[in-house]
Residue, then its C-alpha position, 0 to 999 in steps of 0.5 A: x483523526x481521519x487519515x490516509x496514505x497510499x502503499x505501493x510494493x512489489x510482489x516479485x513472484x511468478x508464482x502468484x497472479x493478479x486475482x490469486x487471493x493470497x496477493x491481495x492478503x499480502x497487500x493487506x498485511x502490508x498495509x496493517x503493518x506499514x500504518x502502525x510502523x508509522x507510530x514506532x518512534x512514540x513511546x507505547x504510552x503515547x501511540x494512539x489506537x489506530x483503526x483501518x476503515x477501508x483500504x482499496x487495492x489493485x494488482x497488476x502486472x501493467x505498468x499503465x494500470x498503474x498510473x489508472x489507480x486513483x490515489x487518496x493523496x498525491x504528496x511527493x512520498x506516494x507519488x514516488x511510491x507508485x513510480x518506483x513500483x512502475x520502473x520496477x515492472x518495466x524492469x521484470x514484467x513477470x512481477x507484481x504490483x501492488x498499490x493500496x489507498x489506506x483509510x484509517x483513524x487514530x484514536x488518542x487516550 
């Protein structure tokens, strides 16, 4: 089954800049993490084998960029995920943040 969610996080650090490759690691480790926690409360048994098929990201420092990403969906959860990430680069523009689109399929024994 063909699934998709949209991660959205902050990156509070001055250190790291909105094309430094050890951002979009992190976002993509996130992202990794963050699908396969969705399965945590299945028993080992019944979790299926997930596969990322792509994952399209964007760090900034722009609240506006923001609200220029495309996001794969826009239920409620996401919505607020990407709201709360602007509110939070209102409050410390010297921070990052980081939104990703997550493709991914399940894959049931």
């Amino acid at each position: 089954m063909e699934r998709k969610d949209v991660l959205a996080m902050i990156l509070p650090t001055e250190e790291l800049d909105e094309h430094d490759p050890q951002a979009y690691l992190l976002l993509y480790q996130a992202c990794v993490t963050y699908v396969h926690a969705e399965y945590e409360h299945l028993p080992l048994s019944e979790r299926p084998k997930i596969s990322i098929q792509n994952i399209e990201t964007m760090v900034t420092r722009s609240p506006r960029e923001l609200d220029d990403f495309p996001l794969s969906h826009d239920c409620d959860g996401c919505r607020g995920g990407v709201n709360a990430a602007r509110t939070a680069l209102l409050d410390n523009p010297k921070h990052l943040a980081a939104i990703a689109n997550v493709y991914y399929t399940e894959h049931h024994a």
